[in-house]
C-alpha atoms as a printed R data frame, in Angstrom:
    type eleno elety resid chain resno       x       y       z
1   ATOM     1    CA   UNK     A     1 -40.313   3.655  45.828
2   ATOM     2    CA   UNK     A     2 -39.584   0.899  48.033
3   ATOM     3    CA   UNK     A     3 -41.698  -1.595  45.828
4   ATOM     4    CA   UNK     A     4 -39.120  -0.318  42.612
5   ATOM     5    CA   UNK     A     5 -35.944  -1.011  44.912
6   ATOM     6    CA   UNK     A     6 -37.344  -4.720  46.041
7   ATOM     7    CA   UNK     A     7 -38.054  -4.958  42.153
8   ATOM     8    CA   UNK     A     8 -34.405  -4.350  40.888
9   ATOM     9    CA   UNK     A     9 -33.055  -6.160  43.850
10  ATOM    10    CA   UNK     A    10 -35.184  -9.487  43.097
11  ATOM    11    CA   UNK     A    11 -34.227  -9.613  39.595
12  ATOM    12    CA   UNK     A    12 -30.084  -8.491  40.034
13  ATOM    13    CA   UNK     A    13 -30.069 -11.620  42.582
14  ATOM    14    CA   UNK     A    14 -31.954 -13.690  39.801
15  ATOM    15    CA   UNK     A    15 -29.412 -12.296  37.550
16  ATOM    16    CA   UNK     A    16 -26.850 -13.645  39.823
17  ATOM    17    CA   UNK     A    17 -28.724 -16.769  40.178
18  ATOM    18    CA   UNK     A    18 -28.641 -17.889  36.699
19  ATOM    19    CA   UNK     A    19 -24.455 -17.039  36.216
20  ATOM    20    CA   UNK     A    20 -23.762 -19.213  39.356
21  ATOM    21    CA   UNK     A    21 -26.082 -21.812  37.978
22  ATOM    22    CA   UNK     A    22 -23.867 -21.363  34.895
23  ATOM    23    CA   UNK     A    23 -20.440 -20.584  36.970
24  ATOM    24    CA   UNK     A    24 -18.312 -23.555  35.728
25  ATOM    25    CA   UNK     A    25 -19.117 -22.946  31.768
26  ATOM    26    CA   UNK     A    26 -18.598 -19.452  31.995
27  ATOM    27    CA   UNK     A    27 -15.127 -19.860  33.722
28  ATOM    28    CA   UNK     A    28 -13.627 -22.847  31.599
29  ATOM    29    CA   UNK     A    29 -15.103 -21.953  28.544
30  ATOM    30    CA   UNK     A    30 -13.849 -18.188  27.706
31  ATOM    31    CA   UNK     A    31 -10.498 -20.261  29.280
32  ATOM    32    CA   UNK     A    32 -10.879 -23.160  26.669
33  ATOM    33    CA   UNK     A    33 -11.302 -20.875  23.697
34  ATOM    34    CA   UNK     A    34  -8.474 -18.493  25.145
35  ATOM    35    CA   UNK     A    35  -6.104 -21.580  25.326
36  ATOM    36    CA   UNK     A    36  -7.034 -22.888  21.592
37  ATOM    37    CA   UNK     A    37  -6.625 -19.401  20.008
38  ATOM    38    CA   UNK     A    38  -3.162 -19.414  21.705
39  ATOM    39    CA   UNK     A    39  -2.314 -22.608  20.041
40  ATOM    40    CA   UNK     A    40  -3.796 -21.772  17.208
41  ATOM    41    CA   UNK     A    41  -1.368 -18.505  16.803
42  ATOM    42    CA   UNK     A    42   1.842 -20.384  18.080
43  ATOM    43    CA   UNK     A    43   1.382 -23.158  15.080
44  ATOM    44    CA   UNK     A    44   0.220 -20.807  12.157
45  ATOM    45    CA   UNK     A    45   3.234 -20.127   9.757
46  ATOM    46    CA   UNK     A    46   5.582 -16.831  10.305
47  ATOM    47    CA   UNK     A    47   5.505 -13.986   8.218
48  ATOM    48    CA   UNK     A    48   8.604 -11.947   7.624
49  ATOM    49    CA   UNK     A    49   8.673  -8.484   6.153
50  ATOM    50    CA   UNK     A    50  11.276  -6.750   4.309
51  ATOM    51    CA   UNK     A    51  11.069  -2.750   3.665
52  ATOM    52    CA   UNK     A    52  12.614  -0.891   1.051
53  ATOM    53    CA   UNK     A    53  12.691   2.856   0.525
54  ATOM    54    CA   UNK     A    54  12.107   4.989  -2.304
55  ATOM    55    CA   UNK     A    55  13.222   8.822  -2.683
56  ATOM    56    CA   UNK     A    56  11.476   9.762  -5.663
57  ATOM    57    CA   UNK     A    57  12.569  13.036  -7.840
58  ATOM    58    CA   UNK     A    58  10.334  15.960  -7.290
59  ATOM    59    CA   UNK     A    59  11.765  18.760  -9.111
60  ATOM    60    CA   UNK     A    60  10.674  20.444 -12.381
61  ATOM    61    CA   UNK     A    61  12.941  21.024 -15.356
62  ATOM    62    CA   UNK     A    62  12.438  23.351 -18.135
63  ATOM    63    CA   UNK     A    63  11.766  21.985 -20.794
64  ATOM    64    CA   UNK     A    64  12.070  23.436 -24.606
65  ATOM    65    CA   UNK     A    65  11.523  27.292 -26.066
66  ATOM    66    CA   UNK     A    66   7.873  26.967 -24.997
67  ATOM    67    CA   UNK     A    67   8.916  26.697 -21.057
68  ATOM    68    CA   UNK     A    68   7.012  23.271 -20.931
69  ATOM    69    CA   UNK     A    69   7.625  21.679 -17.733
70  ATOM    70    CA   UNK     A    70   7.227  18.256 -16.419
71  ATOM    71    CA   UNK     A    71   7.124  15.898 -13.324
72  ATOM    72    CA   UNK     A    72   7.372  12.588 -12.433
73  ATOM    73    CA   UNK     A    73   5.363  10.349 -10.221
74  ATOM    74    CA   UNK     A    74   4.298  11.745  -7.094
75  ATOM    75    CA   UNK     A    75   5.016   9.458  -4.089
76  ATOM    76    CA   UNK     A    76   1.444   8.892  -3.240
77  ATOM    77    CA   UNK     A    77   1.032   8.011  -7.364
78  ATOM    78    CA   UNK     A    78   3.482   5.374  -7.197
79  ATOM    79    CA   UNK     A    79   2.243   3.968  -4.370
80  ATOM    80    CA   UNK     A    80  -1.099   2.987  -6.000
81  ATOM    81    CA   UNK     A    81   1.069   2.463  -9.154
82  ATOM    82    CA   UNK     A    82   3.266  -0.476  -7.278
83  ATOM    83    CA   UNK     A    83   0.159  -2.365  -6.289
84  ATOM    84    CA   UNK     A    84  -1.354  -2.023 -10.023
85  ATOM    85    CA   UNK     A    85  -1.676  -4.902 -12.563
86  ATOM    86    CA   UNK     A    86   1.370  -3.099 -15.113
87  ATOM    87    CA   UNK     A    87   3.731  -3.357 -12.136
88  ATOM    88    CA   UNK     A    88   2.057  -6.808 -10.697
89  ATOM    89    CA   UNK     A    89   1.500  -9.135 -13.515
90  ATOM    90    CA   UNK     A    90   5.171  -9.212 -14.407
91  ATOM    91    CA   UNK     A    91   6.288 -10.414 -11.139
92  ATOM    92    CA   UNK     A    92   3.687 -13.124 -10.745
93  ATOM    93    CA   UNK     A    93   4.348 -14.236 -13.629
94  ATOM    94    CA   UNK     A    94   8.480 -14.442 -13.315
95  ATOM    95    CA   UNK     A    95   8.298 -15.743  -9.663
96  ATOM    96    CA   UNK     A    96   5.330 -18.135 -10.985
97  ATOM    97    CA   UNK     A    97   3.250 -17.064  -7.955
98  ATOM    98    CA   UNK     A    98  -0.222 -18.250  -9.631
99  ATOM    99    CA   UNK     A    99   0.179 -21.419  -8.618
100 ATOM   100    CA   UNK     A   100  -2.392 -22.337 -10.673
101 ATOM   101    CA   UNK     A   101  -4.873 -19.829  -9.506
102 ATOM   102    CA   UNK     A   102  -6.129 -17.270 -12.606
103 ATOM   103    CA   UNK     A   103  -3.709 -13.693 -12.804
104 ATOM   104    CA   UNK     A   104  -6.529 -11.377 -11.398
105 ATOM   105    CA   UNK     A   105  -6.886 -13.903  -8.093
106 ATOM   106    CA   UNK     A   106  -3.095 -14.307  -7.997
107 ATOM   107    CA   UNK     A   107  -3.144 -10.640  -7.672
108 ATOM   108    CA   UNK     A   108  -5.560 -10.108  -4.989
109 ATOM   109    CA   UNK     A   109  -3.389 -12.599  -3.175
110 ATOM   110    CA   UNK     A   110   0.107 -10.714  -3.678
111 ATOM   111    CA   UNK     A   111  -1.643  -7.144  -3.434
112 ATOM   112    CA   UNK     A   112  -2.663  -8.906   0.076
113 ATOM   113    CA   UNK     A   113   1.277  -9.032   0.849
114 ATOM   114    CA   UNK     A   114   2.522  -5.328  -0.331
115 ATOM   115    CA   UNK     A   115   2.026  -2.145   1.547
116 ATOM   116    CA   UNK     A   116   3.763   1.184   0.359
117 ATOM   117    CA   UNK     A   117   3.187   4.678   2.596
118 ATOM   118    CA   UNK     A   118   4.732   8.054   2.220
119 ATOM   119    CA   UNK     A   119   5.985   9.749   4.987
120 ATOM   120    CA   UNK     A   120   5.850  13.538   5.856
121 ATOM   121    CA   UNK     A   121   9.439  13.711   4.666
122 ATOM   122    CA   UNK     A   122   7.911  12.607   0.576
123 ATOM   123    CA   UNK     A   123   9.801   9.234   1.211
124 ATOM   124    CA   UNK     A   124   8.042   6.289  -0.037
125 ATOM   125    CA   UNK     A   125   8.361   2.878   2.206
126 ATOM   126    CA   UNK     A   126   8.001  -0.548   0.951
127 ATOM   127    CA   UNK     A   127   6.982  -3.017   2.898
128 ATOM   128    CA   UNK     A   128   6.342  -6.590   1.594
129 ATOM   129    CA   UNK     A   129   5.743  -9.900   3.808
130 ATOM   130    CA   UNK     A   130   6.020 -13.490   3.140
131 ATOM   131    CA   UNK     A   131   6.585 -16.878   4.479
132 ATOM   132    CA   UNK     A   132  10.382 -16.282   4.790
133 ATOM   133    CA   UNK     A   133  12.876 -13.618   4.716
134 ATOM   134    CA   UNK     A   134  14.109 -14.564   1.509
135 ATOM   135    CA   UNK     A   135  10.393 -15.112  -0.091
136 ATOM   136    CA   UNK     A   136   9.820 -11.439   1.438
137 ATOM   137    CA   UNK     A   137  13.296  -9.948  -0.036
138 ATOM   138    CA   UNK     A   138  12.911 -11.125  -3.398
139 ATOM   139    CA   UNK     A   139   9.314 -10.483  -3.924
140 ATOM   140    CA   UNK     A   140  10.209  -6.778  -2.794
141 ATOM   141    CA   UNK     A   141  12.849  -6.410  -5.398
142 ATOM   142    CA   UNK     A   142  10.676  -8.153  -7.995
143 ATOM   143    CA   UNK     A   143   8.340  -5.676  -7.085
144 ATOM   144    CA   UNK     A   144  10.575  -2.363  -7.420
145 ATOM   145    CA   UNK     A   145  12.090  -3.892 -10.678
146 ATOM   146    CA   UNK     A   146   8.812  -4.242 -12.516
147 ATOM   147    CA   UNK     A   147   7.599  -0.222 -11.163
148 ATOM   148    CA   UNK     A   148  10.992   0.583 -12.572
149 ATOM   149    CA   UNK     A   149  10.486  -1.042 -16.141
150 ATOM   150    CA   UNK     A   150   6.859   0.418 -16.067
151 ATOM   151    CA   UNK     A   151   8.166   4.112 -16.299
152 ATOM   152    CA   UNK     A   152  10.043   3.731 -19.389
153 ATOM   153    CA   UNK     A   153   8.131   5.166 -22.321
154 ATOM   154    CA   UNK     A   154   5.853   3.446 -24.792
155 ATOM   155    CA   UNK     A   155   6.817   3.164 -28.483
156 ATOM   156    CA   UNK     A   156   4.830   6.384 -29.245
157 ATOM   157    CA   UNK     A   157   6.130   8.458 -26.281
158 ATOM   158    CA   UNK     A   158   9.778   7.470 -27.443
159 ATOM   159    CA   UNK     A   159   8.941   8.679 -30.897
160 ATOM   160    CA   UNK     A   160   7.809  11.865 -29.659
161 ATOM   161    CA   UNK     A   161  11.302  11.879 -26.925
162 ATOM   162    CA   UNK     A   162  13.538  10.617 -29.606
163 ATOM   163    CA   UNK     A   163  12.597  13.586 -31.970
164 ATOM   164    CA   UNK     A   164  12.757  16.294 -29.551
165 ATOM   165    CA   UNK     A   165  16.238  14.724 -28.553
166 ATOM   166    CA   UNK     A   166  17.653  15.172 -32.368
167 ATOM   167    CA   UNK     A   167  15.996  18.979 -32.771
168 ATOM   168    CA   UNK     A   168  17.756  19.714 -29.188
169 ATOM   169    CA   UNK     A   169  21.388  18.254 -30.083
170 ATOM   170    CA   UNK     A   170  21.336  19.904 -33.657
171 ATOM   171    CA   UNK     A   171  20.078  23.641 -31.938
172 ATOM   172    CA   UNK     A   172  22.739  22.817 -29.387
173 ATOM   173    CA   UNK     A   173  25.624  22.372 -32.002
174 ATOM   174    CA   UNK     A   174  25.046  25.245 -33.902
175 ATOM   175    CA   UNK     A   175  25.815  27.362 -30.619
176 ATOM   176    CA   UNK     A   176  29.679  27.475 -30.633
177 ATOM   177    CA   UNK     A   177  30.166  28.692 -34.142
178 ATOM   178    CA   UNK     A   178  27.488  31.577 -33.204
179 ATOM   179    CA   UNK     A   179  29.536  32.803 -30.069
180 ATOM   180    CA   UNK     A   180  32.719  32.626 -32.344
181 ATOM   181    CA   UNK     A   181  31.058  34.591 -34.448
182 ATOM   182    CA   UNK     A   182  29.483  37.060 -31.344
183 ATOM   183    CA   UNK     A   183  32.910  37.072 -30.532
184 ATOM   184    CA   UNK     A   184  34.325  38.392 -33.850
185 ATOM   185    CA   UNK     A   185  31.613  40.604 -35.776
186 ATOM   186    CA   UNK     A   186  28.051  41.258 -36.420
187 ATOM   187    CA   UNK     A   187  26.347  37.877 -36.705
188 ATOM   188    CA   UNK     A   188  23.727  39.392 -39.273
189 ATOM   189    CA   UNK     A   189  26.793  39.089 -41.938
190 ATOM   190    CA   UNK     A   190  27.781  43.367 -41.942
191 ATOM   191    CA   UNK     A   191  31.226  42.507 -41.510
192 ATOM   192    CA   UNK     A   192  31.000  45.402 -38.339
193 ATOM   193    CA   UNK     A   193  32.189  44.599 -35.341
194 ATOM   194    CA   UNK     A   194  30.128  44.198 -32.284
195 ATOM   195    CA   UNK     A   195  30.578  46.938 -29.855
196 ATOM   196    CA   UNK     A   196  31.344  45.590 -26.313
197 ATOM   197    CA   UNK     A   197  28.292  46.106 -24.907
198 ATOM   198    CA   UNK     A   198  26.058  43.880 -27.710
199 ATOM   199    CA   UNK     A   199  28.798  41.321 -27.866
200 ATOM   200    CA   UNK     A   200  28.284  40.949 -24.224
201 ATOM   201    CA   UNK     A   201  24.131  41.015 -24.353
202 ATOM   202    CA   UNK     A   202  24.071  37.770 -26.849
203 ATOM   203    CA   UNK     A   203  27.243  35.725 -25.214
204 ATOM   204    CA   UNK     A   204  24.556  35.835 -22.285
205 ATOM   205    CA   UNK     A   205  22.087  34.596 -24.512
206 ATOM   206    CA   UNK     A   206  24.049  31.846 -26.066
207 ATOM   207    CA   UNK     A   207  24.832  30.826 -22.971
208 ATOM   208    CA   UNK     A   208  21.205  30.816 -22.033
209 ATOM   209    CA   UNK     A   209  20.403  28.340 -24.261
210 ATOM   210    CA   UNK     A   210  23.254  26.105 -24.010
211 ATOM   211    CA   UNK     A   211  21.940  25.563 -20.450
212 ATOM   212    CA   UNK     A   212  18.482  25.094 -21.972
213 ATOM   213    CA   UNK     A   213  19.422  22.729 -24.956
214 ATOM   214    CA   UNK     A   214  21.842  20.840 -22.320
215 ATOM   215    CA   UNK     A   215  18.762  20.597 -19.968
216 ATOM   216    CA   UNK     A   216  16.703  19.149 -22.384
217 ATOM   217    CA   UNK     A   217  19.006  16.739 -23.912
218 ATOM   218    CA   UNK     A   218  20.105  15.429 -20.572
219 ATOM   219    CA   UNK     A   219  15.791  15.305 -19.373
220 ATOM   220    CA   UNK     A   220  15.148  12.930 -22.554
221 ATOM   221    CA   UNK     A   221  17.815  10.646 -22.044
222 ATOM   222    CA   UNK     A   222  16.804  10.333 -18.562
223 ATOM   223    CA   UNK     A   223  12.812  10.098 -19.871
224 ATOM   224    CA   UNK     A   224  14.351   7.574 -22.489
225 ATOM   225    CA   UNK     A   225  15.707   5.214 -20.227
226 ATOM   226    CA   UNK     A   226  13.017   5.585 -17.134
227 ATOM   227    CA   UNK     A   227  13.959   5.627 -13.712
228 ATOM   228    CA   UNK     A   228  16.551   3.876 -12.301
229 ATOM   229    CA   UNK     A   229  17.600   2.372  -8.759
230 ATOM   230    CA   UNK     A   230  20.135   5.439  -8.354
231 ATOM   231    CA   UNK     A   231  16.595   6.755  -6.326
232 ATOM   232    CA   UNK     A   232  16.260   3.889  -3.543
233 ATOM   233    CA   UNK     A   233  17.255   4.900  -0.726
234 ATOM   234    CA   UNK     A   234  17.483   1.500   0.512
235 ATOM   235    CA   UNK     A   235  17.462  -1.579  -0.864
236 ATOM   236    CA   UNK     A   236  14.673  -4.329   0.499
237 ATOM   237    CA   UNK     A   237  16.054  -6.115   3.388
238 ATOM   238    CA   UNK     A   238  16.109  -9.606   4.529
239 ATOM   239    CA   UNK     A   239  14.466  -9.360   7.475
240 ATOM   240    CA   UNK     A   240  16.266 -11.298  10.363
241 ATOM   241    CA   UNK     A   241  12.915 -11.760  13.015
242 ATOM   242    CA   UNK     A   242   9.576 -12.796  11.883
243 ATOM   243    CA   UNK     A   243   6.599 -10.136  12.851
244 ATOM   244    CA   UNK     A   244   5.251 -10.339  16.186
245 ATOM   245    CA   UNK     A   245   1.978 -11.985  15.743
246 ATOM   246    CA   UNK     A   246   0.216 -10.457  19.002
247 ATOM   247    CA   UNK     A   247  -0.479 -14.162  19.928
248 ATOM   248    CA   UNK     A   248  -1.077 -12.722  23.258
249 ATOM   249    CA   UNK     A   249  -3.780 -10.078  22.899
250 ATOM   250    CA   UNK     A   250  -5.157 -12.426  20.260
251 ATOM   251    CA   UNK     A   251  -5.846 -14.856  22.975
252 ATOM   252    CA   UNK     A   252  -7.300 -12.184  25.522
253 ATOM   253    CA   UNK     A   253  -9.668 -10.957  22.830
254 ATOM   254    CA   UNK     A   254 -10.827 -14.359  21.812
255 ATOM   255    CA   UNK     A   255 -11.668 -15.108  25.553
256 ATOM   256    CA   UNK     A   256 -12.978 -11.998  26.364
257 ATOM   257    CA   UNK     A   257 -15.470 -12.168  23.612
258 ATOM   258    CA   UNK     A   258 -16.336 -16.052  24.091
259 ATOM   259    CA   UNK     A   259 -17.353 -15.135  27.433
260 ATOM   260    CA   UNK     A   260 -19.570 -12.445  26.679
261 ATOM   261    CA   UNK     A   261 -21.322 -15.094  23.767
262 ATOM   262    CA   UNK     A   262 -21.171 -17.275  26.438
263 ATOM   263    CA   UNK     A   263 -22.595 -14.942  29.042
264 ATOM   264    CA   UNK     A   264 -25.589 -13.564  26.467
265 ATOM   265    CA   UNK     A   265 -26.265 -17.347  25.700
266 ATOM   266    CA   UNK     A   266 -26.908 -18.197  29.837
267 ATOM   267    CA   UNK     A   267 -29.369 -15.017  30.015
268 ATOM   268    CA   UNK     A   268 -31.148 -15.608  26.879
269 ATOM   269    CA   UNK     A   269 -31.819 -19.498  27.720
270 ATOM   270    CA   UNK     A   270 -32.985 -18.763  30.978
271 ATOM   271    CA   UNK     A   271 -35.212 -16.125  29.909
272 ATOM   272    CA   UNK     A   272 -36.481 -18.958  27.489
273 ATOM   273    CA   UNK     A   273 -37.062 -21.690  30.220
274 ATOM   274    CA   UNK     A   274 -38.786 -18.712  32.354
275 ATOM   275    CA   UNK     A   275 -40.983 -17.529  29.592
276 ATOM   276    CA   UNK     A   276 -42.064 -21.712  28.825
277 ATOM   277    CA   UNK     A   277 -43.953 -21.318  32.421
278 ATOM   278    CA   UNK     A   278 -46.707 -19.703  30.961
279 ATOM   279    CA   UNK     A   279 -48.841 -21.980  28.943
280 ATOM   280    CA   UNK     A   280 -49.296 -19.270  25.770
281 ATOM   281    CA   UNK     A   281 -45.514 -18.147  25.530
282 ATOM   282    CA   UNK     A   282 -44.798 -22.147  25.629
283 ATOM   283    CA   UNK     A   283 -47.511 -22.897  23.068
284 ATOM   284    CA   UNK     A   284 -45.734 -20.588  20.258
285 ATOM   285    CA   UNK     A   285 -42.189 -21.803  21.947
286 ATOM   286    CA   UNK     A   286 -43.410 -25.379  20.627
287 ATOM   287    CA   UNK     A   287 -44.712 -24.038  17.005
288 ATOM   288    CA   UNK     A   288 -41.380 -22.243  16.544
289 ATOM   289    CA   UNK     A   289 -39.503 -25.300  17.306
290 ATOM   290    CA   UNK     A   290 -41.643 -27.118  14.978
291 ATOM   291    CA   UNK     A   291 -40.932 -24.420  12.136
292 ATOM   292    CA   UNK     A   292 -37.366 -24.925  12.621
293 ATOM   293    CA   UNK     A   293 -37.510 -28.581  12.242
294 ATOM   294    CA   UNK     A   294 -37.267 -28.723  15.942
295 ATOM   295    CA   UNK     A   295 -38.381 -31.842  18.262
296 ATOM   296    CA   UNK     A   296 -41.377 -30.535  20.736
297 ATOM   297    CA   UNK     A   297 -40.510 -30.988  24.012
298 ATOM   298    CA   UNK     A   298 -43.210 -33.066  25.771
């Protein structure tokens, strides 16, 4: 037991032995590399971030006799539809952010910039960075214009809108003559007056599906035209303060971790020198050197 405890004490003082044989590099150089990183954060270019949010329609309308119903874009759909070539290529293009780089690398680049979340209230946040507030405000708006062209309809969708719109007007201008009529006599063309009771049964469906034909005339127009900016919440700021850049833990983490490099470098070359003592560990020590182009040591 005693032999174990001399054991671990000889090699913790060699341990100690080789870091104060090392003391001075493995004080000013985590300190050296700490310093530069510092620098190096104070002179790289701001970044400025302006935020925008979105509250996007969730509700169902009816839709039609056949009590079709539809939905728009979820928030966490438009999120991954914001950062998508439809709503992307437009802006790089108008804002001529290629600069000479192909679209798809362009893209990566400005994808790079954008980052849209939804929050546990269904709000959708915006938030895009660039070199300058202004860079940062326009590219957001550029980016929430483009979404906002990208929801209206495609020649074939309007086709199919614009169709449904005509059937619902003409079913919905037909109604007033048939509740003058409910009003007046039997619709069916007797001549005999309703009785009170029927007359009052189908004015409650007329008025049923004036609500329904008015629904659905007022959902295509809206459909027609796509969304609008009548659903941001707020519009993308110009950001006043560029974003804190950490320069400070950046610094503490680059000279923490230099010093441990620094620290595993000291214990692995002393190990190395220590191993060269014995004549067989220092004859394959030479033929790796020589393998890796390596002058023998003598």
């Amino acid at each position: 037991m005693e032999a174990e405890l001399q054991e671990e004490e000889i090699s913790l003082l060699d341990m100690l032995l080789v870091v104060a044989g090392e003391i001075k590099l493995l004080i000013l150089g985590p300190l050296f590399v700490g310093l530069l990183a510092l620098g190096v954060g104070y002179n790289l270019p701001q970044s400025f971030t302006s935020q925008a949010i979105l509250g996007l329609p969730t509700q169902t309308q009816t839709q039609t006799q056949t009590q079709t119903q539809t939905q728009t874009q979820t928030p966490a759909q438009v999120a991954t539809m914001l950062v998508s070539p439809i709503v992307l290529d437009p802006v790089i293009e108008s804002l001529k952010l290629s600069k000479g780089q192909s679209t798809q690398l362009a893209r990566v680049e400005v994808t790079k910039q954008i980052k849209a979340t939804v929050g546990k209230d269904g709000l959708l946040s915006l938030d895009v960075t660039a070199n300058t507030a202004l860079e940062a405000q326009v590219l957001a708006n550029a980016v929430v214009d483009s979404w906002f062209k990208s929801t209206i309809p495609g020649e074939q969708d309007r086709v199919d809108l614009e169709l449904r719109l005509t059937h619902a007007k003409a079913g919905m201008a037909l109604l007033p003559s048939l509740q003058a009529r409910l009003s007046d006599e039997d619709p069916s063309g007797s001549g005999k007056p309703l009785t009170s009771g029927d007359a009052a049964a189908g004015l409650v469906i007329v008025a049923d599906l004036q609500a329904r034909y008015l629904g659905e005339v007022l959902s295509i127009q809206r459909a027609l035209s796509g969304l609008s900016r009548d659903i941001v919440k707020q519009s993308p700021t110009l950001p006043t303060e560029p974003i804190s850049a950490k320069k400070g833990l950046r610094a503490i983490m680059a000279t923490l971790g230099s010093g441990f490099v620094l620290l595993l470098w000291v214990f692995m070359r002393s190990a190395w020198i220590n191993a060269a003592q014995d004549p067989a560990v220092a004859e394959k020590q030479g033929r790796l050197r020589s393998v890796l182009g390596f002058k023998s040591k003598a």
